[in-house]
C-alpha positions in Angstrom: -17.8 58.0 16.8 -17.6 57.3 12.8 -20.8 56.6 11.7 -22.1 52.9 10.1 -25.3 52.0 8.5 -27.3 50.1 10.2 -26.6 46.7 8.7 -23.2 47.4 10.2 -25.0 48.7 13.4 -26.7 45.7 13.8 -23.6 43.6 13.3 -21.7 44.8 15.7 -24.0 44.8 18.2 -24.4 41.2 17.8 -20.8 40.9 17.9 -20.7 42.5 20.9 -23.1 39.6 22.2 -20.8 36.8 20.2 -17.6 38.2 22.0 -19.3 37.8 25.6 -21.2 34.3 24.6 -17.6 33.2 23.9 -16.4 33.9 27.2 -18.3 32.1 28.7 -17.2 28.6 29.7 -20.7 27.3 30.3 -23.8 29.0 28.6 -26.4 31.4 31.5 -28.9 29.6 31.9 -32.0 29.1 30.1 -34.0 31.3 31.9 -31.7 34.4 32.0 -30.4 34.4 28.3 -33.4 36.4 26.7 -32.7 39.3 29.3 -28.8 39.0 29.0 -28.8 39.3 25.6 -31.5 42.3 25.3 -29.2 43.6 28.1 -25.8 43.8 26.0 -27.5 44.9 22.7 -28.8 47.9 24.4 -25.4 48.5 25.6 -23.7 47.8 22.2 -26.8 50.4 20.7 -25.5 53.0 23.0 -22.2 53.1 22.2 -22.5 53.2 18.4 -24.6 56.0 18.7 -28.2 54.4 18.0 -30.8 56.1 19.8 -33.0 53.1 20.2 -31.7 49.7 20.2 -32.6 47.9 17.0 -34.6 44.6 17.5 -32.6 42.3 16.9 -33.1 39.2 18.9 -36.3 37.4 18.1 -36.4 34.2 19.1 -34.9 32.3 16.2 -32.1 34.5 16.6 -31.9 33.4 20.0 -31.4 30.1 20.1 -28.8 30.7 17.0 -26.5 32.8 19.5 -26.9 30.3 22.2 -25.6 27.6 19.9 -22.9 29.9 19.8 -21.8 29.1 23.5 -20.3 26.2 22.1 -17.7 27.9 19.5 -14.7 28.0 21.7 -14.8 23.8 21.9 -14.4 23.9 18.0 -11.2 25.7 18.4 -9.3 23.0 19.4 -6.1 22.9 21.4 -5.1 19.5 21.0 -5.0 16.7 17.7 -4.0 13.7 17.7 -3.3 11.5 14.9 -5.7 9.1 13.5 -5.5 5.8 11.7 -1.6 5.2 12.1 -0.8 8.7 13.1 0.8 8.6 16.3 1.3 11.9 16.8 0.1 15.0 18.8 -0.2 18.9 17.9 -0.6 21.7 20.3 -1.6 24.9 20.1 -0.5 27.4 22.8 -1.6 30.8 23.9 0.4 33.0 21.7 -0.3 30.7 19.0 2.9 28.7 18.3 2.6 25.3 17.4 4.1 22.5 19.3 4.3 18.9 18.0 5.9 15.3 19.0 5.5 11.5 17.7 6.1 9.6 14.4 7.6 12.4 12.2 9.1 10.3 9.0 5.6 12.0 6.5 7.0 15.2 8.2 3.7 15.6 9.2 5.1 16.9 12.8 6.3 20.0 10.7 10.1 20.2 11.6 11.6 20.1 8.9 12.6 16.8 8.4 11.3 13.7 8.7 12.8 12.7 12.5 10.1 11.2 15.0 10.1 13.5 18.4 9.7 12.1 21.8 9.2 15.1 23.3 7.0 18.1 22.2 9.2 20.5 20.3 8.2 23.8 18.6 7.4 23.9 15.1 6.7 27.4 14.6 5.0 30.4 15.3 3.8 33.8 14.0 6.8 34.1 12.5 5.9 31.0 9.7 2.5 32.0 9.7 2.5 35.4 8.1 2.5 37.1 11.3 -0.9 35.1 12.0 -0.7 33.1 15.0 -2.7 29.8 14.6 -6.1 29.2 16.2 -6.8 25.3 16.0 -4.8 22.2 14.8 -6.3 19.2 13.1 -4.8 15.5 12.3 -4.9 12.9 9.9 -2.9 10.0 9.5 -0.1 11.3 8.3 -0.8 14.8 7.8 -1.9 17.5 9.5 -3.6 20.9 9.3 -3.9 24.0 11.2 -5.7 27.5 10.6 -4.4 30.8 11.2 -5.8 33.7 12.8 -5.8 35.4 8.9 -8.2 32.7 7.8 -5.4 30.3 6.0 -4.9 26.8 6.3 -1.0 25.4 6.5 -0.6 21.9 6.2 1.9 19.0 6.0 3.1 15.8 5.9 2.3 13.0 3.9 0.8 14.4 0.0 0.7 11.1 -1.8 -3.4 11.2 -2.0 -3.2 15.3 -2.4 -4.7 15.6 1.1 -2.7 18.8 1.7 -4.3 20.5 -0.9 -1.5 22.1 -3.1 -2.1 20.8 -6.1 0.8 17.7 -6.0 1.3 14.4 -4.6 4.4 15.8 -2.5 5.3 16.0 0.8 5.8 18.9 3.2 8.5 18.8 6.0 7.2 22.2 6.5 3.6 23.8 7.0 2.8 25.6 3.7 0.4 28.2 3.3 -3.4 28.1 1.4 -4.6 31.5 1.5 -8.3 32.1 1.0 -7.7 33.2 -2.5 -8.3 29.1 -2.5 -11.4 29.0 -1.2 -13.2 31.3 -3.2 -11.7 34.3 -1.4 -13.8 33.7 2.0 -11.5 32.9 5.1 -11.4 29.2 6.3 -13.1 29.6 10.1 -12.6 25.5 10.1 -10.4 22.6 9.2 -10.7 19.0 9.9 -8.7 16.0 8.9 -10.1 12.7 8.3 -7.3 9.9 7.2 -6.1 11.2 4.2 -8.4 13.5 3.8 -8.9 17.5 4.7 -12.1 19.3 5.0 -12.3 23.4 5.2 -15.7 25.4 6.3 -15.7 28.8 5.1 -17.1 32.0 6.4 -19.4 31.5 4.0 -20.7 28.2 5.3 -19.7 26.6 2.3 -17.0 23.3 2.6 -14.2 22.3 0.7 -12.1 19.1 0.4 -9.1 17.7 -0.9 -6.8 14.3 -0.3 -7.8 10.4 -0.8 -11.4 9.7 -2.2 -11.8 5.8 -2.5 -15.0 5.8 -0.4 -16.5 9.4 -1.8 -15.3 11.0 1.6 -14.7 13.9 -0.5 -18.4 14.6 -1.5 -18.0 15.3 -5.1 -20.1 12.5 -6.8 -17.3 10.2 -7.7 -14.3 8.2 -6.4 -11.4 10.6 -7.3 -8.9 12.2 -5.5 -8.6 15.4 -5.4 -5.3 17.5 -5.0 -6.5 20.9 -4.4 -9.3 21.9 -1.9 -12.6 21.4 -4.3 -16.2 23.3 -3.2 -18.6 20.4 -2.5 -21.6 21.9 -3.8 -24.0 24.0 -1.8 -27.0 22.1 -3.7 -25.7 19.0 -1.9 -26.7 20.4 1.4 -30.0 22.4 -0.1 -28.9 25.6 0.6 -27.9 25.4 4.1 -24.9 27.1 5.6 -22.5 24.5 7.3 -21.1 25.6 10.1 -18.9 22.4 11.7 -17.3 19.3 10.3 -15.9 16.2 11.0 -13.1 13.8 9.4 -13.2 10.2 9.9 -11.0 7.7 8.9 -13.2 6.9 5.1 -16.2 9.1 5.6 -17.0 13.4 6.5 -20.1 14.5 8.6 -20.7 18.3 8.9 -23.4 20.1 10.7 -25.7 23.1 9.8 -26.5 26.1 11.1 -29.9 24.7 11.1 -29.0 21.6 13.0 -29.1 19.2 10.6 -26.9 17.0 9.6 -24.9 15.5 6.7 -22.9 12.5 6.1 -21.1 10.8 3.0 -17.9 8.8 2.4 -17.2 4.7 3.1 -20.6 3.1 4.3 -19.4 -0.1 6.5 -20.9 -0.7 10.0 -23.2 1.9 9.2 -21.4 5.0 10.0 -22.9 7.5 7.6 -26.5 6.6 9.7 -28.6 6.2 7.0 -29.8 2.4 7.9 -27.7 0.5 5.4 -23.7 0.2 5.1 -23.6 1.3 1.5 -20.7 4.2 0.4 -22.5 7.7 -0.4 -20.3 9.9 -2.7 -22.4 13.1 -2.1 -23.6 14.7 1.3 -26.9 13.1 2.6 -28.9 14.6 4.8 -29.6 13.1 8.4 -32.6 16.0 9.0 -33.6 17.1 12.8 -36.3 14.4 12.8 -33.5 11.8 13.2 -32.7 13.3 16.1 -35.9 13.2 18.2 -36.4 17.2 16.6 -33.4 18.6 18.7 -30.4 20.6 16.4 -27.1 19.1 16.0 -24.3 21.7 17.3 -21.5 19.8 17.1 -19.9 16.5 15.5 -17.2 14.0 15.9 -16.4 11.0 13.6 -14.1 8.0 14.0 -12.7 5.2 12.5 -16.3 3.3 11.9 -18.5 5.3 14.4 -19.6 8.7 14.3 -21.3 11.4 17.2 -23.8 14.1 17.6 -24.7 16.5 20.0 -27.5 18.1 20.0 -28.7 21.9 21.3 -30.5 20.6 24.6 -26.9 18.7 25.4 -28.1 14.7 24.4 -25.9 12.3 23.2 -26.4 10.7 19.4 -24.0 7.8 18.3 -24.1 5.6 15.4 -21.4 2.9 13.5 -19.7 0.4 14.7 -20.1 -0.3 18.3 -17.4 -4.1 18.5 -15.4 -2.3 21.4 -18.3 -0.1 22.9 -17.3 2.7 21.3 -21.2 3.5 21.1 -21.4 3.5 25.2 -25.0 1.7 24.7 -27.0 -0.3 26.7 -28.0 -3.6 26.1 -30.9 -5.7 27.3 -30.8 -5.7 31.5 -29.2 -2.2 31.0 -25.6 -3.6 30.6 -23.6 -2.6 27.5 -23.2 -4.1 24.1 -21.2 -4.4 21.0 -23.6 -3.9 18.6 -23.6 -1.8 15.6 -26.0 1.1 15.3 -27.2 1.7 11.4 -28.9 5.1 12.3 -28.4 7.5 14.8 -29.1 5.9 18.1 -30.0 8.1 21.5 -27.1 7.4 24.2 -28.2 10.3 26.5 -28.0 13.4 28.6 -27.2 14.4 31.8 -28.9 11.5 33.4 -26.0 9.4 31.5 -23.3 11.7 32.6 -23.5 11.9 36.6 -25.9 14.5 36.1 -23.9 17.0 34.2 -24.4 18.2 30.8 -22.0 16.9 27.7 -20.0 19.9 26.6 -18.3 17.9 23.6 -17.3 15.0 22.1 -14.3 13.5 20.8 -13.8 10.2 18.4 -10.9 8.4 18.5 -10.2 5.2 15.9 -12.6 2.5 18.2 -12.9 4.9 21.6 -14.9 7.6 22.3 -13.7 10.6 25.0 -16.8 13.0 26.5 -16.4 16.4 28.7 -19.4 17.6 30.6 -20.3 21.1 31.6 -18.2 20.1 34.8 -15.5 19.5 33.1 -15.2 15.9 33.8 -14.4 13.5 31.8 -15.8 10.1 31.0 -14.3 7.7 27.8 -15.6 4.0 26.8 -15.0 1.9 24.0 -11.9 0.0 23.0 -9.3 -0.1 25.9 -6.0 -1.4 25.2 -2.7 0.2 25.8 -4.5 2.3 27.9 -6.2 4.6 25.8 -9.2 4.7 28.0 -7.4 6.5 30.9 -9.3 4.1 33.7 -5.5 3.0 35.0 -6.2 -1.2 32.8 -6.9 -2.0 29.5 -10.3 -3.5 29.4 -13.0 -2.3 27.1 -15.3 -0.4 28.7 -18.9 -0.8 26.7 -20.6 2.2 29.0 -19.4 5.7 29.8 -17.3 5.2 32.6 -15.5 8.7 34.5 -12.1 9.1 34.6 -11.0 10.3 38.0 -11.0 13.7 38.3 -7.9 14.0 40.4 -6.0 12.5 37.1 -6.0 16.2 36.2 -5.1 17.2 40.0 -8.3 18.2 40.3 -8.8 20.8 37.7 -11.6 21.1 34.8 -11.5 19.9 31.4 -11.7 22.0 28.8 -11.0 20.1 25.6 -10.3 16.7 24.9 -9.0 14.7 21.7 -8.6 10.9 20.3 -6.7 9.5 18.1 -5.9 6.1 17.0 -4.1 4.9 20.3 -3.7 7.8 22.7 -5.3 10.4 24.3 -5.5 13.8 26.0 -7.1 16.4 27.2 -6.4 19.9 27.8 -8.1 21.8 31.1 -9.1 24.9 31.8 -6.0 26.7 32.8 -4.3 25.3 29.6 -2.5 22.0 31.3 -2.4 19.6 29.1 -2.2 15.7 29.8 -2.1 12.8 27.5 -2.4 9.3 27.9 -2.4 5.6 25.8 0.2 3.9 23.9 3.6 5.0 24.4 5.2 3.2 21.1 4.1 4.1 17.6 5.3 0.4 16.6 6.3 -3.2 18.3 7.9 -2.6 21.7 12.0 -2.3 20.7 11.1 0.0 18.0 11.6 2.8 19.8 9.5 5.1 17.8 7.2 7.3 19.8 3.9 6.9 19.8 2.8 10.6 20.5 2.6 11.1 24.0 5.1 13.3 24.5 6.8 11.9 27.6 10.6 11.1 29.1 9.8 7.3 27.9 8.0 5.1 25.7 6.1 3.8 28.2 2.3 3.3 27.8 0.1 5.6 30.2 -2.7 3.8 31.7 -4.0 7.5 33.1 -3.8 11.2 32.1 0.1 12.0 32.5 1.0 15.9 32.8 2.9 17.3 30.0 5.1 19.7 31.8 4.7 23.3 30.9 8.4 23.8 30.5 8.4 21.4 27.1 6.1 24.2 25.9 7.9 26.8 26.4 5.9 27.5 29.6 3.2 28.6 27.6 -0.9 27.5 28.5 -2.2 25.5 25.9 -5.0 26.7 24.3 -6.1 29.9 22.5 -8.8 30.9 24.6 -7.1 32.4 27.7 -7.7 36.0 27.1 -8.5 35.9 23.7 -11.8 34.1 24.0 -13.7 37.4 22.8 -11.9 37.7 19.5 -12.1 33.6 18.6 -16.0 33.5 19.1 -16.3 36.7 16.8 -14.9 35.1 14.2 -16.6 31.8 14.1 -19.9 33.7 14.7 -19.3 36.4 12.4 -18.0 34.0 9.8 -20.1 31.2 10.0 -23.7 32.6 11.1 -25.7 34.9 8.4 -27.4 36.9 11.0 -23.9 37.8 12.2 -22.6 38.9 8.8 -21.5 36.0 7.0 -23.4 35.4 3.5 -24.7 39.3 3.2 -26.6 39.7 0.4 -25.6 42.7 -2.0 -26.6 43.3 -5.5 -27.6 41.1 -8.2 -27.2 38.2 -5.5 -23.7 38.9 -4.7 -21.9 38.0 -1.6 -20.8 41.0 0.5 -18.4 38.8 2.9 -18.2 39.0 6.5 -19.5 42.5 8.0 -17.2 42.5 10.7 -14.6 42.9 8.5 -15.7 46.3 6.8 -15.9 47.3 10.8 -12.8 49.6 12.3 -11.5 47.3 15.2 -11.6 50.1 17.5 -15.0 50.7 17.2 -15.6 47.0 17.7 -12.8 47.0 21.1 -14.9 50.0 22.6 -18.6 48.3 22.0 -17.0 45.5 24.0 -15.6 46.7 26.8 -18.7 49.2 27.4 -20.8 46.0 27.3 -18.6 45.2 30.1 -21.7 47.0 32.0 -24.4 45.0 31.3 -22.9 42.7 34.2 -23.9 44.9 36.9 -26.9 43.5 37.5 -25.2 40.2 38.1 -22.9 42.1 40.9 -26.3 42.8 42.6 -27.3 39.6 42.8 -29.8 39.3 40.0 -28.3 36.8 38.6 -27.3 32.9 39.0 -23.4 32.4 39.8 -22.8 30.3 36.8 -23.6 33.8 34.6 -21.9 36.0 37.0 -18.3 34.2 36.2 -18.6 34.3 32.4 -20.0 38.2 32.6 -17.0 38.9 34.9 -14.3 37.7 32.7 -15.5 38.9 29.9 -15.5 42.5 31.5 -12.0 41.5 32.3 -10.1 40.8 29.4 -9.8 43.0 26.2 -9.1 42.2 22.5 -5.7 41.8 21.4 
């Protein structure tokens, strides 16, 4: 057993409890998490050798790793292309890429600039420097996706410098930004607003490139940019981002602290700081705005943008003309009316009594999926976008019926500007919306990846065999290894900003760790679970305790 210090100690026991948080599909509850995780660090102390477990979870670190429950929805399977992109990218369980839609930007990746009804392979490891890609992101008319390494490869359209490379050109094919761009810390995010890009870093820190009319871009000024620039840390006082959002003129990220910060184009009052004017640096949104509760995740939209908090509640600001806000007006019916500051929309009580798992903006729709893995959509309905089988606007939450997905959970969903889809939980995906990028005879595809260019007034199945009969997703079996790198990267308690000398960064611990020694602290923690086998514990921990025992690291 090779011998660490204990910083290193520490961090991998906490790993250890990162890897098995991430397998889970729903978070133990409340009441149990204390003892679960006291119950894997003394495993984790007792393979590395430690003859009493360090104390490592107070209560502050706590509540940090169960924020951490929700890293696996940030890695998302599914984009679809906002403003005018009509266009959809998939990510499948070996970590190929897939795309299909409007391709002239060559923002689809294939090497030219043809639009693809059907899903077609872009690439794999093989592009990707052996690195098989762990989440996809879309803008208008480019598109983004981050490898397993830490790089960003993006293409498409370049005429703002929204891919980053240092020219107004475009790529037919994803090209590589290593994290020699970033300051030399690996990108554990990437969003795409409409012709912009935004990067989080293990270090917490965020970067951005691309269009810049509104100050979406967060550097004080109007310019574009066409390389990835840091947006000062002083911007967000310090704190460590850890999630982020691109909308179509404005960025919101989130902080390991829960707050939140907004900046970019002002109108309807989507930055939600009571006014519609532009802010060309990050403004804080603190925890107050939110009734005290930290902010774990974020989506943004065309002119609306959402919130989710720790305890599972509902925020939503912006423009609210088609519903998109899901808010009730006077006699509890919904309205159109736009929110200036972040406004409460609710919790379980708003979502059939289930808990919101995540949120998804499209351009004027918003798409929900609760712990049940239903899913429930309002907001502007045309072409079908909605999935409710019409086209009406629908100003409330409204569920879309389960059997759409043959009865299966929902994982992950995304929006874009006129489709939809979703991805469940044993990687099927389905899309749904308008069928034709353009006026009906143009017979460009509008992204959903279907035999026609029909519009899909409900969740249509993609069929597996377009995909190489592959899952879609990369968290089937390799749920463990994604959560350890979005914790260890993005959570100082977990390794990321280390303090060395002279106020030096030391980088991400678990990278100085042998992955051996980080494989066998995982599958011994596999033990901890017995006292769920005995009955000491609820069936919604047993399942994620059990799969995690099941599967191994790559």
């Amino acid at each position: 057993m090779p011998k660490l210090s204990k910083p290193l100690e520490e961090a991998a026991a906490i790993a250890a409890i990162a890897m098995l948080i991430g397998a889970a599909r729903h978070p133990p509850r409340r009441n149990r998490w204390y003892r679960f995780l006291r119950g894997v660090s003394k495993a984790a102390a007792a393979v590395l050798g430690v003859r009493k477990p360090h104390k490592l979870l107070s209560r502050p670190n706590e509540e940090r790793l169960r924020s951490l429950a929700y890293a696996p929805h940030y890695v998302m399977a599914v984009a679809c292309g906002s403003n005018e992109g009509f266009f959809t990218a998939i990510v499948v369980e070996d970590g190929a890429v897939y795309a299909c839609g409007r391709g002239e930007y060559g923002q689809l990746g294939l090497n030219s600039r043809q639009h693809r009804q059907r899903p077609a392979r872009v690439c794999g490891a093989e592009l990707h420097s052996d690195a098989p890609v762990v989440m996809v992101a879309a803008g208008a008319r480019h598109r983004a996706a981050l490898t397993k390494d830490g790089a960003i490869w993006t293409c498409g359209d370049g005429e703002a410098g929204q891919l980053g490379h240092g020219d107004a050109l475009e790529r037919l094919r994803p090209a590589r930004l290593g994290r020699e761009v970033f300051g030399g810390s690996p990108v554990v995010l990437v969003a795409c607003g409409g012709h912009h890009t935004v990067a989080v870093t293990g270090r917490g820190f965020v970067w951005t490139c691309g269009y810049n009319a509104y100050g979406q871009l967060g550097h004080g000024d109007r310019f574009n940019r066409r390389l990835f620039t840091l947006v000062h840390p002083v911007n967000f006082g310090g704190a460590s981002i850890v999630v982020a959002a691109g909308g179509a003129f404005h960025s919101v990220v989130a902080s390991a602290e829960g707050d939140v910060f907004t900046w970019g184009g002002g109108a309807c009052g989507r930055l939600g700081h009571n006014d519609e004017h532009d802010r060309l640096a990050p403004a804080r949104l603190g925890r107050e705005e939110f009734g005290g509760g930290k902010i774990v995740m974020v989506a943004a939209g065309g002119f609306h943008t959402v919130a989710l908090a720790e305890d599972r509640v509902l925020w939503v600001w912006g423009l609210g003309l088609h519903g998109q806000l899901g808010l009730r007006g006077k006699l509890g019916l919904g309205n159109r009316d736009d929110r200036l500051v972040p406004t409460r929309l609710g919790g379980k009580e708003f979502f059939g009594g289930s808990l919101v798992r995540m949120a998804a903006c499209g351009h004027h729709h918003t798409l929900i999926v609760t712990e049940e893995g239903t899913v429930w959509t309002f907001g502007d309905g045309r072409h079908g976008r909605l999935g409710l089988n019409d086209e009406d606007d629908r100003l409330l939450p409204t569920r879309v019926d389960p059997e759409r997905f043959a009865g299966a959970q929902v994982a992950t969903v995304a929006a874009g500007l006129s489709h939809s889809a979703a991805v469940t939980e044993g990687g099927a995906l389905f899309t749904w919306g308008r069928g034709e990028a353009d006026q009906a005879g143009s017979q460009v595809p509008g992204g959903l990846g279907h035999a026609d260019l029909c519009n899909r007034l409900v969740p249509t199945p993609i069929s597996p065999r377009l995909l190489g009969g592959a899952r879609v997703g990369r968290w089937h079996g390799l749920t463990e290894e994604l959560a350890l790198a979005f914790a260890m990267g993005t959570h100082s308690r977990l390794g990321a900003g280390a303090r060395g000398g002279e106020g030096e960064e030391k980088g991400c611990l678990y990278l100085m760790m042998p992955a051996d020694l980080v494989e066998r602290v995982v599958e011994a923690c596999g033990g901890v679970c017995r006292w769920a086998k005995e009955g000491k514990a609820g069936d919604g921990e047993k399942r994620p305790m059990e799969g995690a025992r099941r599967r191994r690291m790559p």
